[in-house]
C-alpha positions in Angstrom: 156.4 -33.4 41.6 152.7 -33.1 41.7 150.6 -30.6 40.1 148.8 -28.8 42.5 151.4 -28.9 45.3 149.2 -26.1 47.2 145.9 -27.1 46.2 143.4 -29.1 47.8 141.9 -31.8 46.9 138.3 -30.0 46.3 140.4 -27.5 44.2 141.5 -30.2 42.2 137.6 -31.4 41.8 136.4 -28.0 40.9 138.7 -28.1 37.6 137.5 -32.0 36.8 133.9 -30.3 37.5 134.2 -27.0 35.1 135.9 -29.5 32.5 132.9 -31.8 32.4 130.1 -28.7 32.0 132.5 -27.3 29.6 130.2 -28.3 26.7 129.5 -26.6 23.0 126.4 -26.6 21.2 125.8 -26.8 17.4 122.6 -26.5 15.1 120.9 -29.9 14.5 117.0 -30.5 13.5 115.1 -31.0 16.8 111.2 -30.5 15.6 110.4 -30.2 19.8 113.1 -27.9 20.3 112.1 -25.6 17.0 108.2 -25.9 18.6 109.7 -24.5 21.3 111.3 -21.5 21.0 108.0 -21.0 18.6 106.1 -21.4 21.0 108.6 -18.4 23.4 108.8 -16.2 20.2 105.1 -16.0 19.7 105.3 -15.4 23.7 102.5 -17.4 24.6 102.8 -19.4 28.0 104.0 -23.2 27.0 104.1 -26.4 29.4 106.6 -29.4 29.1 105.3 -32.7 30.0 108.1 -35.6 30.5 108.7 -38.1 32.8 111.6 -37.3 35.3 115.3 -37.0 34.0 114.2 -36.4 30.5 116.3 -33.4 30.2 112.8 -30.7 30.2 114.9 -28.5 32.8 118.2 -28.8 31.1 116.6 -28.2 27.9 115.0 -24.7 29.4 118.8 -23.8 31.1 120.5 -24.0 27.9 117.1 -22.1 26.2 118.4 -19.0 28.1 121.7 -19.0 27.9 121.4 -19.2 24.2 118.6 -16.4 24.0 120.8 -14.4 26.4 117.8 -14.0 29.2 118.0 -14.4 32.4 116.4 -17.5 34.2 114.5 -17.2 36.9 113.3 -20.6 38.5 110.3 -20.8 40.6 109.6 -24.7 42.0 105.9 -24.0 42.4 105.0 -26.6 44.9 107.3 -25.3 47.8 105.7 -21.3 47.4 102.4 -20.7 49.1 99.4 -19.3 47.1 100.5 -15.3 48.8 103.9 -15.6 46.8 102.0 -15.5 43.6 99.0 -13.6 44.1 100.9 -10.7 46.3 101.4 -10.2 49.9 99.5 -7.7 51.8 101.3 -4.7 53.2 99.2 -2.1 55.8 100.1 1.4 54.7 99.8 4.7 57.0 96.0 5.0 56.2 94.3 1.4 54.6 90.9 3.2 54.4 92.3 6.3 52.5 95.0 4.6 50.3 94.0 0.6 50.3 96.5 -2.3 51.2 99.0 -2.7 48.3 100.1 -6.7 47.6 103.6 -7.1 47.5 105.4 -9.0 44.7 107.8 -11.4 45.5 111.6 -10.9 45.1 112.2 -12.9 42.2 109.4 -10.6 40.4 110.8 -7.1 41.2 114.6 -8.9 39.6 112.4 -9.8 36.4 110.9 -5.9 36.4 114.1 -4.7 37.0 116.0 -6.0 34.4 113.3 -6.0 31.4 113.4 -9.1 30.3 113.7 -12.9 31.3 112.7 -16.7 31.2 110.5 -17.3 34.4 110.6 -21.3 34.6 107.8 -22.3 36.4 109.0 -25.8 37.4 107.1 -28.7 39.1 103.8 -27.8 38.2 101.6 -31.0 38.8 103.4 -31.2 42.1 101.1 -27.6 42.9 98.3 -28.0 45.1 94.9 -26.4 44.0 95.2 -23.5 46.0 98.7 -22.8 44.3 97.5 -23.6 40.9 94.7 -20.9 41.2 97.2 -18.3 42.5 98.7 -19.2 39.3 96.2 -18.3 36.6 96.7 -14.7 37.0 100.4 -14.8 36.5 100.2 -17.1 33.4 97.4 -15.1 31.6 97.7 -11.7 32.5 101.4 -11.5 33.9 100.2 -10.0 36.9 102.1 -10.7 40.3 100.3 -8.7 43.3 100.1 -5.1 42.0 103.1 -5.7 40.1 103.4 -5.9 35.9 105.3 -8.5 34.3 107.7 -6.3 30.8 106.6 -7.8 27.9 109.7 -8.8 27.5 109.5 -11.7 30.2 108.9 -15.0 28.6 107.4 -18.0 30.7 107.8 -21.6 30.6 106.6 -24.5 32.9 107.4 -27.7 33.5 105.6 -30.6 35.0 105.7 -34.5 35.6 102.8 -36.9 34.6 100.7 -37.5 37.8 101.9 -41.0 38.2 105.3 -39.9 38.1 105.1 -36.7 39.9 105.9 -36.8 43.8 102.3 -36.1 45.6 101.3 -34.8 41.8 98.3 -33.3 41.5 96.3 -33.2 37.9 96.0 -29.4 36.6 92.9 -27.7 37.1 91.1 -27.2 33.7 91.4 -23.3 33.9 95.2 -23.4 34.3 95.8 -25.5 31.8 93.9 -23.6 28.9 96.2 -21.0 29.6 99.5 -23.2 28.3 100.9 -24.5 25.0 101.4 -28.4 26.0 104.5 -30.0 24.5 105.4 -33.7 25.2 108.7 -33.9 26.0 110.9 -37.1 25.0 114.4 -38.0 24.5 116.2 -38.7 21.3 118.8 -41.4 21.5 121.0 -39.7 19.4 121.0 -36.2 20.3 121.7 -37.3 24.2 124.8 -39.7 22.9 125.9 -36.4 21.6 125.4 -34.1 24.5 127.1 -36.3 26.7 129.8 -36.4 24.1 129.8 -32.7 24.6 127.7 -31.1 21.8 123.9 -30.4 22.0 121.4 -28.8 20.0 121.5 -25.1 19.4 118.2 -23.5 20.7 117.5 -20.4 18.3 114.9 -18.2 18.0 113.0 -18.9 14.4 114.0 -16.8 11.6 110.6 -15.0 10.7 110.6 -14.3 6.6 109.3 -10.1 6.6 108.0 -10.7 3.4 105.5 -13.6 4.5 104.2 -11.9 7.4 100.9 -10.6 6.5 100.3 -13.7 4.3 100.8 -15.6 7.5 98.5 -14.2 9.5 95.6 -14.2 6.3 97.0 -17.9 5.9 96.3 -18.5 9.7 93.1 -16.6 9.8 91.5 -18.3 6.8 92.4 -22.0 8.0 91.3 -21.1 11.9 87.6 -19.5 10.7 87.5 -21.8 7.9 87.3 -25.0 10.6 85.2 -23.7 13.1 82.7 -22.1 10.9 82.2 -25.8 9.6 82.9 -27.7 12.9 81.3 -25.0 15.7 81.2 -27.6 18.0 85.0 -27.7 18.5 85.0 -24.0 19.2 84.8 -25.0 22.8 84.8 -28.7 24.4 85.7 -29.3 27.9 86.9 -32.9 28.2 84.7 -34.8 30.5 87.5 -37.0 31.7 89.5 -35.2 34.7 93.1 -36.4 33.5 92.4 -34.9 30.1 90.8 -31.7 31.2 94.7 -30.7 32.5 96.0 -30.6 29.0 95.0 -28.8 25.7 91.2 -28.8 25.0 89.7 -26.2 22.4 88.4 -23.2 23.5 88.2 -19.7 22.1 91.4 -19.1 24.3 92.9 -21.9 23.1 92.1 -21.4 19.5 93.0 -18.0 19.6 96.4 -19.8 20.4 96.8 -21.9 17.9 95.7 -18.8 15.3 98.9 -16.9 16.3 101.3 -20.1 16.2 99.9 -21.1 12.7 100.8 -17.9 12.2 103.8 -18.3 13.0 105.3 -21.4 11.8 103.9 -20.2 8.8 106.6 -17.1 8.4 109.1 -19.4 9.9 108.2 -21.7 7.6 108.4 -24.8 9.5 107.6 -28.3 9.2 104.7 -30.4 9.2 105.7 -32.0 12.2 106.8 -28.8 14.4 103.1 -27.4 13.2 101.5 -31.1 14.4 103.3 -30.5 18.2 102.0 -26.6 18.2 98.4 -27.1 17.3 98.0 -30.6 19.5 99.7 -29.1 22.0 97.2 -26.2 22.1 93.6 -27.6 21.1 94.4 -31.5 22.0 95.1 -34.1 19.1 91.5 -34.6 17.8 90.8 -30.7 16.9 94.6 -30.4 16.4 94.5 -33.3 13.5 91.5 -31.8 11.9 93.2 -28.3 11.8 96.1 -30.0 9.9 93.8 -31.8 7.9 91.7 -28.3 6.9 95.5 -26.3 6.4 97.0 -29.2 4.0 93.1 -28.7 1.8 94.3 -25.0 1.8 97.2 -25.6 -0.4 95.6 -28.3 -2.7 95.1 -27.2 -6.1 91.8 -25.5 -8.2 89.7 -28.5 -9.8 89.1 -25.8 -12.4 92.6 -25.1 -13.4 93.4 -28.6 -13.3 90.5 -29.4 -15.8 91.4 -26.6 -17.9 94.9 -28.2 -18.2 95.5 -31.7 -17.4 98.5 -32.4 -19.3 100.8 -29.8 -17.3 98.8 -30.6 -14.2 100.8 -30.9 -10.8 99.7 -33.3 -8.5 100.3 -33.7 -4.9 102.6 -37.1 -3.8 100.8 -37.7 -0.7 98.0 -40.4 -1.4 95.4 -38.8 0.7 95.8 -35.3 -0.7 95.8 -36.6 -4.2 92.8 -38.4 -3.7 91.5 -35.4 -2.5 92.1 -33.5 -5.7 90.9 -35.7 -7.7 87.5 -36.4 -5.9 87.3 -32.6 -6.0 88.1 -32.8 -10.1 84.9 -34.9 -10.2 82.5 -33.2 -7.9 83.5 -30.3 -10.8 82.5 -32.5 -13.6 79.4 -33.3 -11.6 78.3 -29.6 -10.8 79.0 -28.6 -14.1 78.8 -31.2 -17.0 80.1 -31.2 -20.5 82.0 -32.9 -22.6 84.9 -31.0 -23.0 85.1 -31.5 -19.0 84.3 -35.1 -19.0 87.6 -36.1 -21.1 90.1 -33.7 -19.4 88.7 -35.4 -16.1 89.9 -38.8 -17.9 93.4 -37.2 -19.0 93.4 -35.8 -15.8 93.2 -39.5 -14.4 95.3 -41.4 -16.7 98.1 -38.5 -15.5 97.8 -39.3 -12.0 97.8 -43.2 -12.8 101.1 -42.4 -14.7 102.7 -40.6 -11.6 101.2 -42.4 -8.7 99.6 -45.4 -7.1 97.2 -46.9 -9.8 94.4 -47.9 -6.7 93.6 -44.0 -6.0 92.1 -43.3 -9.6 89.4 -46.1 -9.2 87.0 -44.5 -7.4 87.2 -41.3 -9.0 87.4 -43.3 -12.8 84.2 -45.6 -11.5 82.4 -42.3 -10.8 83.2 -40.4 -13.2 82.2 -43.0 -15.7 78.5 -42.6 -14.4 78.5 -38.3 -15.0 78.2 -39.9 -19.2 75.7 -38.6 -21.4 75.0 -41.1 -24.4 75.8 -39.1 -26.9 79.5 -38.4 -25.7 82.1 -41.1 -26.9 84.0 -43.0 -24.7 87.7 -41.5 -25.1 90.2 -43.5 -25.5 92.1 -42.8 -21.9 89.6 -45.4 -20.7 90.8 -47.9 -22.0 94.2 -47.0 -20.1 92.1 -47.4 -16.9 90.2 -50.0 -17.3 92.7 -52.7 -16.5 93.0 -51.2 -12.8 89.5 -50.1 -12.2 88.5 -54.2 -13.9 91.4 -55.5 -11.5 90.4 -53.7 -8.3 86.7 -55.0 -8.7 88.1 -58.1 -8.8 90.0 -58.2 -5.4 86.5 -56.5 -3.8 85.0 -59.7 -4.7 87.3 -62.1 -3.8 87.8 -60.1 -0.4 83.9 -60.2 -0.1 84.1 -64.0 -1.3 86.6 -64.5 1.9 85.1 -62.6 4.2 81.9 -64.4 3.5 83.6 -68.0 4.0 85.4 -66.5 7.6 81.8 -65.8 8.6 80.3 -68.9 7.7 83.1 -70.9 9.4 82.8 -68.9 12.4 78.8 -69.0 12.6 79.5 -73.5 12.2 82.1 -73.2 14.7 80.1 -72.1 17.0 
């Protein structure tokens, strides 16, 4: 006897339907997804790029149903440049009381109830005049004569130009106002969504005892970069394609202060900070930020010289070198004796605990800060065989070089 004896066949559908979007999600690393709902906590406007299908809308769908806010989806490229900058409505007496511009529907439901995601989808498919209706609503949350609550988050979404139908590049005004986040697809996490799971999008969990730390942390690195590098405090891109995603401006920087900020008290990782601050002041500026936050946490040449036997180094080769071509510049300002050998023991630590090739520069260096009457110590003997070995392969790379020159200059 069949099932559904009075059910129809579309009946029978619907339940194969609501059993296939029956899906669970579950925590699981995802450093875009974490950038993310940064990037909506610190409630700053934020842009995914991705080819078509990638999942950017899906991703945003299942954003809001976890946060418990309601979506409200606006395809930009079917709304006229009136939708978003308010419609004019003639009162009793225009002279006496103006002419109000009314907000569309979808804005009054967002007033209404407080709080929401407005997805802002299709972007690059806007045209110009759409785009500029747009800059109001992304930076100031202003629709007509109508207030955005604070409690209304916006995200867009857009396709690359060459994969957008009739796209359009975004104007460089519209774009300083977003957080650009690439958006790509991991192999494994779509296996397992399709299986039925997919990531859990949660707001970050903000530490209340690192908060004001956070901001000083943010503060310090932000001020401390563009008081050395003022020419990145503003740099318009002259290319047209580039000029629609992050450049560095004072808006822009001011943008990548408060996510600093906080990925600091959400204490993130390195790669969620690298998406945030390339996503908001472009990749050059961006890696020089990272660069200037990981100098932050290096440690004092002075307390490292005043105890090189219990001294902690860092495992990353480029910070270590760092540190210890910072030990010697000490030695250098300020030269003693006493200084001079804890730089060696300082060295002969850091060829015990990491690659031997990083302590020849500082070793060949520090050898020339030598008064004559100061004895050699014996820790240079310990480095003498590396510093004596990578002189060697200089000159035999020079040697080849040399021959690959000559052979190229008779070939020709």
């Amino acid at each position: 006897m069949p099932r559904y004896p009075n059910s129809s066949q579309l009946d029978v559908a619907g339940e194969l339907l609501a059993l296939l979007r029956d899906t669970t999600t579950e925590p699981r690393p995802d450093s875009q997804l974490e950038a993310l709902t940064l990037t909506v906590a610190a409630d700053l406007p934020v842009l995914l790029w991705g080819e078509p299908g990638i999942g950017k809308t899906a991703a945003l769908t299942q954003l809001a149903a976890t946060l418990d806010l309601p979506l409200t989806t606006v395809i930009a490229s079917v709304h006229e440049p009136s939708d978003f900058s308010g419609l004019p409505v003639i009162g009793d007496d225009p002279a006496e009381q103006g002419v109000p511009m009314a907000p569309p529907d979808w804005a009054v439901r967002l007033v209404r109830a407080g709080r929401g995601l407005l997805f802002l989808d299709e972007l690059s498919t806007a045209p110009p005049a759409v785009q500029a209706a747009l800059l109001r609503l992304v930076l100031e949350r202003r629709i007509g004569s109508l207030q955005l609550p604070p409690g209304v988050r916006i995200v867009a979404a857009a396709n690359p130009r060459a994969s957008a139908a009739d796209g359009w590049e975004l104007s460089p005004p519209l774009a300083n106002r977003f957080v650009h986040l690439q958006w790509t697809h991991d192999h494994e996490v779509v296996v397992r969504g399709l299986g039925g799971t997919w990531p859990q999008a949660t707001l970050p969990r903000l530490d209340p005892e690192r908060l004001a730390a956070s901001v000083e942390f943010a503060r310090r690195a932000v001020c401390g970069l563009l008081a050395a590098r003022p020419g990145l405090v503003h740099r318009l891109p002259s290319n047209e394609a580039r000029r629609g995603g992050p450049w560095p401006s004072p808006r822009s920087w001011e943008m990548a202060l408060c996510l600093v900020a906080f990925a600091t008290a959400a204490g993130s990782s390195r790669e969620v900070l690298s998406l945030l601050v390339r996503g908001t002041v472009g990749d050059g500026p961006g890696l020089e930020l990272l660069a200037s936050l990981d100098r932050m946490d290096l440690p004092d040449p002075e307390e490292l010289l005043a105890d090189p036997a219990g001294a902690v180094l860092p495992e990353r080769g480029d910070l270590r070198q760092a540190v210890l071509d910072g030990v010697v510049a000490a030695v250098h300002n300020r030269p003693s004796r006493d200084r001079w050998d804890s730089a060696w023991a300082l060295l002969v630590r850091a060829l015990e605990t990491g690659a031997p090739d990083l302590v020849v520069v500082p070793a060949t260096t520090l050898a020339t800060l030598r008064c004559e009457a100061w004895p050699v110590p014996a820790a240079i003997e310990k480095l003498a065989g590396v510093v004596s070995l990578s002189q060697r392969a200089d000159r035999t790379a020079a040697r080849v070089q040399a021959r690959v020159a000559v052979g190229a200059q008779a070939g020709r």
